[in-house]
SEBAVO-935754 format. One line per field, with one value per residue (C-alpha): residue number from 1; y, x negated, z. Coordinates in steps of 0.1 Angstrom, whole numbers, padded with zeros to 4 digits. Each point is the difference from the previous one (the first is absolute). Layout:
N
k	NUM ...
py	Y ...
px	X ...
pz	Z ...
This chain:
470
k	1 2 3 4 5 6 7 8 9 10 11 12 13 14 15 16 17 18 19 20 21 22 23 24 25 26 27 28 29 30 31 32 33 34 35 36 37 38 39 40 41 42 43 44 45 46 47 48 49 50 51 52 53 54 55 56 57 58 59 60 61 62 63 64 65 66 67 68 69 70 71 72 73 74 75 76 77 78 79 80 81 82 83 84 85 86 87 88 89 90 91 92 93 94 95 96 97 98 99 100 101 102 103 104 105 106 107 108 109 110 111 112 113 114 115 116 117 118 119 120 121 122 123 124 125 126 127 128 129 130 131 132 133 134 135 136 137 138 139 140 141 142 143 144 145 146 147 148 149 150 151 152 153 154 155 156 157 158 159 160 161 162 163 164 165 166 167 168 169 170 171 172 173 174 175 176 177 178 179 180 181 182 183 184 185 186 187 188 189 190 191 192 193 194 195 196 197 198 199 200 201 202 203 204 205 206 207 208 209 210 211 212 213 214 215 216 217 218 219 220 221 222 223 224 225 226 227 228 229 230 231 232 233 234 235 236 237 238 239 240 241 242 243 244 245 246 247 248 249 250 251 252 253 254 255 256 257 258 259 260 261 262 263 264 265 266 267 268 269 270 271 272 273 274 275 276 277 278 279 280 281 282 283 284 285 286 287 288 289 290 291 292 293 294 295 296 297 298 299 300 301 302 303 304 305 306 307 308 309 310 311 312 313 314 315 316 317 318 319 320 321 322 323 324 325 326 327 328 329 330 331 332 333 334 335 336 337 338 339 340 341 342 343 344 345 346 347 348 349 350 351 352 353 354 355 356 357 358 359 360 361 362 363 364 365 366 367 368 369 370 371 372 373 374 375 376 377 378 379 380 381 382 383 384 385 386 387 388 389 390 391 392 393 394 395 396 397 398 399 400 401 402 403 404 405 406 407 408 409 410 411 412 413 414 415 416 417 418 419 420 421 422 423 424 425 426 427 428 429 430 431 432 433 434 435 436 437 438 439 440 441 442 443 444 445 446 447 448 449 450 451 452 453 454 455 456 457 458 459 460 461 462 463 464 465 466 467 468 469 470
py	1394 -0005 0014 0008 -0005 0010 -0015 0020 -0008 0033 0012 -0017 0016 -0014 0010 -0014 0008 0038 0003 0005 -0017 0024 0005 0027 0025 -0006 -0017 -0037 -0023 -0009 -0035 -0001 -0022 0000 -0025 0014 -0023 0016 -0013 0029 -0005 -0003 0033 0006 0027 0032 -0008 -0029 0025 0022 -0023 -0001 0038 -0009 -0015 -0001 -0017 -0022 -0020 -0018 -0003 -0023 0018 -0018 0016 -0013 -0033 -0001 -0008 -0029 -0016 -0018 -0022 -0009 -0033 0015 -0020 0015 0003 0018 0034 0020 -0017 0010 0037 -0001 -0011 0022 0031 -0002 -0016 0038 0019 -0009 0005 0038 0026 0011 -0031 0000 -0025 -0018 -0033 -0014 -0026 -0005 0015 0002 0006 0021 -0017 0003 -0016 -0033 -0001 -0040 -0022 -0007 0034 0002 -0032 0017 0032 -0020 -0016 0031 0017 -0025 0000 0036 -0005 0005 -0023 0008 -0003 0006 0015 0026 0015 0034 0016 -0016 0011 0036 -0005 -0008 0032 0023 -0014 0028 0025 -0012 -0015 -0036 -0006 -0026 -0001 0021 0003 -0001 0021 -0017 0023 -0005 0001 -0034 -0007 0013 -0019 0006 -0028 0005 -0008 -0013 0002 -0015 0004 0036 0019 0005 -0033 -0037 0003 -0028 0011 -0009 0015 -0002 0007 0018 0016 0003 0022 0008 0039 0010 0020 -0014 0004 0041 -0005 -0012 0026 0027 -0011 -0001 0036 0013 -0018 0022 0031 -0010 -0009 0035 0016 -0026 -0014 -0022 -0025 -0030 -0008 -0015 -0033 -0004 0008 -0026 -0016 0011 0038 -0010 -0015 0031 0024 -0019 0002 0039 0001 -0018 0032 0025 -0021 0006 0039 0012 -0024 0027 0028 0028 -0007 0018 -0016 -0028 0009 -0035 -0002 -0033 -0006 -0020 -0008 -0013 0009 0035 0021 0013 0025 0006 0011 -0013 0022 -0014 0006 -0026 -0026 0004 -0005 -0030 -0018 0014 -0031 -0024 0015 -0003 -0039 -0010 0014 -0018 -0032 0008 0004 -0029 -0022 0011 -0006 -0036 -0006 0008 0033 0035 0032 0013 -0034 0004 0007 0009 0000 -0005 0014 -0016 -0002 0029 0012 0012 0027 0015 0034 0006 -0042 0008 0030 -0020 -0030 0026 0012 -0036 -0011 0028 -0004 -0036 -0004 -0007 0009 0013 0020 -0037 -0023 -0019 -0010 -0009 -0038 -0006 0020 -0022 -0035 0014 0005 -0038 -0011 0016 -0018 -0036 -0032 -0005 0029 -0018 -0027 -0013 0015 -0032 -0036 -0021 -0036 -0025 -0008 -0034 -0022 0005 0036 0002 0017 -0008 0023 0004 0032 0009 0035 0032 -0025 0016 -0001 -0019 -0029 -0027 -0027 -0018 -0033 -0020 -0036 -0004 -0026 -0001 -0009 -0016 -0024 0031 -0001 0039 0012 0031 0028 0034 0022 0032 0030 0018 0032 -0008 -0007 -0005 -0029 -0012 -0012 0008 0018 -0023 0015 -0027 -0042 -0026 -0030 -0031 -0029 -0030 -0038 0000 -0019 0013 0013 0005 0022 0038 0017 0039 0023 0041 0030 0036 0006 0031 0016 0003 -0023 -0033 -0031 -0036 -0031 -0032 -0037 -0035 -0021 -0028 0020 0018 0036 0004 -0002 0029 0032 0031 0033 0028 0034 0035 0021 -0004 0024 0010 0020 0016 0012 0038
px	-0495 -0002 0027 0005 0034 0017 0032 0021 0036 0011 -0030 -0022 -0034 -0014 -0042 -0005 -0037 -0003 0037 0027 0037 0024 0039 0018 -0006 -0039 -0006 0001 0030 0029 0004 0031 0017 0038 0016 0027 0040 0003 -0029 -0020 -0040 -0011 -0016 -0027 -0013 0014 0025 0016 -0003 0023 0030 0004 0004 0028 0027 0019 -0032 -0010 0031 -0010 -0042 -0007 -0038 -0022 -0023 -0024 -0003 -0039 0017 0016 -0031 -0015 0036 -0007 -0006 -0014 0024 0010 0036 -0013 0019 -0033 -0024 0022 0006 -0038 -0014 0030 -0013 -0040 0006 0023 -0024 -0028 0018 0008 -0018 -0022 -0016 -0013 -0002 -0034 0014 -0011 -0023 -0001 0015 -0016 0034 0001 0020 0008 -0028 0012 0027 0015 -0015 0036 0004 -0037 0009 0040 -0023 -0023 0028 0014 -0025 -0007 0031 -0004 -0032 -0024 -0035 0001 -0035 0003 0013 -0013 0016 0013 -0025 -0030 0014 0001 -0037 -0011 0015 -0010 -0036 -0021 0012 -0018 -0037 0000 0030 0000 0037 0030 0038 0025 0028 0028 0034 0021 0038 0006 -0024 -0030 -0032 -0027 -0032 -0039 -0023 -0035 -0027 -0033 -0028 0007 0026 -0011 -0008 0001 0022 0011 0038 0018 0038 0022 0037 0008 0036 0028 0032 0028 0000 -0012 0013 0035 0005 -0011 0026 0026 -0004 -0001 0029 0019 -0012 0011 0035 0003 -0007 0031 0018 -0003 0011 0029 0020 0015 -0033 0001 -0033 -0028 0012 0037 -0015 0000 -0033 -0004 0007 -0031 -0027 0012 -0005 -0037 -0011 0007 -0018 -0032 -0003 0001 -0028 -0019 0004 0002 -0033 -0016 -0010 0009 0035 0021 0038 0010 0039 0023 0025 0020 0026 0023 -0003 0027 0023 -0011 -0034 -0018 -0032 -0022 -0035 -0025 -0030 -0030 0003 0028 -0020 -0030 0027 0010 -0035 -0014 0007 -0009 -0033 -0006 0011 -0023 -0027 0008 0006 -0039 -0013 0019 -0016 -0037 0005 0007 -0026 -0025 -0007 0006 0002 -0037 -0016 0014 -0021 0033 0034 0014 0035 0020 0033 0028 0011 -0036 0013 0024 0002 -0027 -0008 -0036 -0007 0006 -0022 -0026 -0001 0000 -0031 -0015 -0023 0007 0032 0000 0039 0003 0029 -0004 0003 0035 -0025 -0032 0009 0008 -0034 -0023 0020 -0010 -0036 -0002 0016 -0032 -0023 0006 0016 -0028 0002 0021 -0026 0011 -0020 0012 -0010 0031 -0006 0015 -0003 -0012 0007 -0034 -0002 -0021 0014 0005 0001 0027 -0005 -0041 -0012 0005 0028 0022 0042 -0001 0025 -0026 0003 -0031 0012 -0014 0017 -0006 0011 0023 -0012 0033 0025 0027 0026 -0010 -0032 -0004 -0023 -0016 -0013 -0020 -0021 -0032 -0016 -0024 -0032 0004 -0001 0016 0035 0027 0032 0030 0023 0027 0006 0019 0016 -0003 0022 -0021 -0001 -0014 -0031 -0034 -0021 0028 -0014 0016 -0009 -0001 0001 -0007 0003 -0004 0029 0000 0031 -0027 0009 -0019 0022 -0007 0014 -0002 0017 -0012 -0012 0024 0029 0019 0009 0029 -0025 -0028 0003 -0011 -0018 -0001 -0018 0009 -0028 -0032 -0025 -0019 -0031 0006 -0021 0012
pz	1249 0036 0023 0040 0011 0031 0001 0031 0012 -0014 -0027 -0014 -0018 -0029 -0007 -0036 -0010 0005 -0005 0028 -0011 0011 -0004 -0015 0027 -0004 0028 0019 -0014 0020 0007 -0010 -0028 -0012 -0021 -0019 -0001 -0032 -0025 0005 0003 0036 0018 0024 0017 0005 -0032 0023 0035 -0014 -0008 0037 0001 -0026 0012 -0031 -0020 0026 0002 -0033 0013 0023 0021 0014 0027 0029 -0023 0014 0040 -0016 -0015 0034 0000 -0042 -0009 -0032 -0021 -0036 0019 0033 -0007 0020 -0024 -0033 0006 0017 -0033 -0025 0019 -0001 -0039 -0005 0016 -0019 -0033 0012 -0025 0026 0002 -0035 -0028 0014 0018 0033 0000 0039 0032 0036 0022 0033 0028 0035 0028 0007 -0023 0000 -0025 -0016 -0005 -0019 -0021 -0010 -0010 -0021 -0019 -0005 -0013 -0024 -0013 -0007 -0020 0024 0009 0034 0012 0036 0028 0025 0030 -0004 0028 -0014 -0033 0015 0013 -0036 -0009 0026 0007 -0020 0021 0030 0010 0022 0017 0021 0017 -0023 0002 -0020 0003 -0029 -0002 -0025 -0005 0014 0025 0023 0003 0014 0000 0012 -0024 0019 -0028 -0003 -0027 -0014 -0016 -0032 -0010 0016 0033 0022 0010 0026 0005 0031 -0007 0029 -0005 -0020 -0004 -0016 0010 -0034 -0032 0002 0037 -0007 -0028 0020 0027 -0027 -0013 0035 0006 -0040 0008 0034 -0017 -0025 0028 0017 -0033 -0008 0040 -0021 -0007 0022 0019 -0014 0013 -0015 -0038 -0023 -0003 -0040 0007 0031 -0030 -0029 0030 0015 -0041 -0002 0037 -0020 -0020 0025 0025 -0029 -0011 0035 0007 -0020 0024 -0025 -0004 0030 -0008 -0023 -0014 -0007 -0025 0000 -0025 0022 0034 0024 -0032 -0006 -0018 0033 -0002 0030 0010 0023 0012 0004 0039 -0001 -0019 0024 0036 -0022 -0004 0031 0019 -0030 -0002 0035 0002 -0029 0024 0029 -0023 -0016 0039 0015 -0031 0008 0038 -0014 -0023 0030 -0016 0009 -0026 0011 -0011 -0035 -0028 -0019 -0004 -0040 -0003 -0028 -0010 -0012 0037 0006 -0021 0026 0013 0029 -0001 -0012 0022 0034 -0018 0000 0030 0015 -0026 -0016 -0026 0004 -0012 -0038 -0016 -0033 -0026 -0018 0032 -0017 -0030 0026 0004 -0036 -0013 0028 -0012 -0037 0015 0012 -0032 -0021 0026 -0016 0009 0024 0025 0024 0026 0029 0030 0026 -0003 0013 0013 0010 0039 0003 0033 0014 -0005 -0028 -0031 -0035 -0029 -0021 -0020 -0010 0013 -0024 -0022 -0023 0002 -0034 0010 -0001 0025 0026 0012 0027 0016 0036 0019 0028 0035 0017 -0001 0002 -0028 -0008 -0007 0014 -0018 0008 -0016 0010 -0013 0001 -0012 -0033 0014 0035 0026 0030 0003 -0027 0009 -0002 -0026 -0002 -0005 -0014 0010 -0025 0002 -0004 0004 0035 -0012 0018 -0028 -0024 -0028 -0001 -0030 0005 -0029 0007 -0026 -0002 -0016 -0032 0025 0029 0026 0005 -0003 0017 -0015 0016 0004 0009 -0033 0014 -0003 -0023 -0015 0026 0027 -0013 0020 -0010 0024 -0014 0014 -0012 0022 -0023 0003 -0038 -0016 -0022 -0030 -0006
């Protein structure tokens, strides 16, 4: 069975066939794992969260969290610490009850625009150790496209409005070819921010700590308490941003067994909660305006905006979306599932909905260009080599290569170059060796056939553009 992942820094959601994998609260699964001192078998989820609210457990755990920020430093060794707990989590998760007794027989993984290719390679390994044939990867907005498409006619030039717990990013999607079938996409990363679910957290937190504070002169400030009591206080916070999200609930009463020594019990209306995220709301705004002005768009040219992510769930966030977009904004009750459901949707496509929509060359001295990669080829790791000789007596052979849109003419783009230590012999025979590689990025090999391994360089280029087959 075929599966859509959506790996986040603090949730991940897991489409398996028709079947959501959730945790025990029924929803997306913490990406958290703990390791216990004692023996114990390991925990992920919401069963290795809650040590951390547990100071007298959590002394013999030892929690992992934000393991996916670590992954564009992995080596992807078997003894890279990111790639192990990477690869024990998405192996536990897909051995949870909810995912059923049908196993996978290939992935297609959602991940950030541009994320670095060592980071894509450490994810692969990972998820092979866990069991899974990764197939592919697709970029969480296109992934959010794939999911939202039916909802619309043509669109031509989208956003994508990403806010989850760790991060806030936001992409425009220009489409070409249709929506419904065959499209040509191009995506422009435009912004990125850490004002997202933890940062309302954090603030919450600060503000349910004040209200203790007034109760009980004896609390220190925010800033003198001990960063432990800070996370146990930020997790409780996580439960009421998401009860007082809902617009029927009026006050939101917290019980805490111990904090700062003591059991506490206080109440936050809803009134509180909205002076709280007021100003978060209205930064992610800014941030989504600032990020069109630099993609060389403006919101009245956009065919839609696609909200994803858990944040667009806040209190009042959708209501100001609407009234900037209308009917043109597309954010839904399920928007924390929307990336996982579309990477599920490419999945059922097939191995061969991914083809390259540019033809890269290399740039030869006279200006004329020579192909390396055919038009419409697939990311399926095979290799086109071509020996070229070099013109000049120069000890480094000097290499450039450049880019074009499928189908057109004129002169490429230059995208990048290498410089390859030589013998200095005029006419000395380069041999340059491209691919598409499976993690999406096109990568350039080349050397002089008089030399050795030590003197092959290697280009690689993350910002393909695809068509997809939906």
């Amino acid at each position: 069975m075929l599966c859509g992942i959506d790996f986040g820094t603090r949730n991940t959601a897991i489409v398996k066939g028709q079947r959501r994998v959730v945790g025990s609260d029924n929803s997306t699964v913490p990406s958290f794992v703990a390791y216990s001192r004692t023996g114990l078998p390991r925990r992920i989820g919401n069963a290795a969260k809650v040590l951390l609210d547990n100071p007298g457990e959590f002394a013999d755990w030892d929690v992992r969290r934000s393991f996916k920020l670590q992954l564009p430093e992995s080596d992807g060794s078997p003894n890279c610490i990111a790639t192990s707990v990477t690869a024990d989590f998405l192996g536990d998760v897909l051995r949870l009850q909810s995912a059923g007794p049908t196993p996978v027989t290939g992935a297609v993984m959602a991940i950030p625009v541009a994320w670095p290719s060592a980071a894509r390679r450490a994810l692969r390994v990972a998820a092979g150790r866990a069991g899974i044939d990764l197939k592919g990867f697709v970029s969480e907005s296109t992934a959010a496209f794939a999911w939202y498409r039916t909802q619309f006619g043509e669109l031509k030039e989208v956003a994508v409005f990403d806010w989850g717990a760790g991060t806030l990013d936001i992409s425009v999607l220009r489409i070409r070819g249709g929506s419904h079938g065959t499209a040509s996409i191009e995506e422009l990363h435009c912004a990125s921010s850490d004002s997202a679910g933890d940062v309302v957290d954090g603030l919450l937190a600060q503000r349910i700590h004040k209200e203790l504070q007034r109760m009980d002169h004896a609390l220190p400030p925010w800033t003198e308490i001990d960063r432990d009591e800070q996370t146990r206080l930020c997790h409780q916070a996580e439960w009421v941003k998401i009860a007082l999200s809902d617009s029927t609930i009026v006050s939101m009463p917290i019980s805490l067994n111990k904090y700062c020594g003591k059991p506490r019990v206080v109440t936050i209306s809803s009134k509180e909660f909205e002076d709280v995220i007021r100003t978060v709301i209205e930064g992610a705004l800014d941030v989504l305006f600032a990020a069109l002005l630099r993609a060389g768009t403006s919101a009245p040219r956009l065919d839609a905006v696609l909200v994803v992510g858990g944040c667009s769930k806040l209190r009042g966030f959708g209501g100001l979306m609407r009234e900037q977009f209308g009917s043109r904004l597309a954010i839904s009750p399920d928007s924390e599932w929307a990336v996982a459901e579309g990477a599920q949707q490419i999945a059922e496509a097939g191995d061969g909905c991914y083809a390259c929509v540019q033809e890269f060359c290399l740039v030869l001295s006279d200006g004329l260009a020579l192909p390396l990669t055919a038009p419409r080829a697939p990311f399926d790791g095979r290799s086109t080599t071509h020996v070229v000789g070099k013109i000049d007596s120069a000890n480094v052979a000097s290499l450039v290569f450049g880019e074009r849109a499928q189908g057109t003419s004129g002169d490429p783009r230059t995208i990048g170059g290498l410089a390859i230590p030589s013998q200095g012999l005029p006419g000395e025979p380069i041999e340059v060796s491209a691919t598409l590689d499976p993690d999406l990025f096109l990568r350039i090999r080349a050397g002089t056939l008089l030399g050795n391994d030590r003197d092959v360089r290697t280009f690689e280029y993350p910002s393909t553009r695809f068509e997809y087959h939906l």
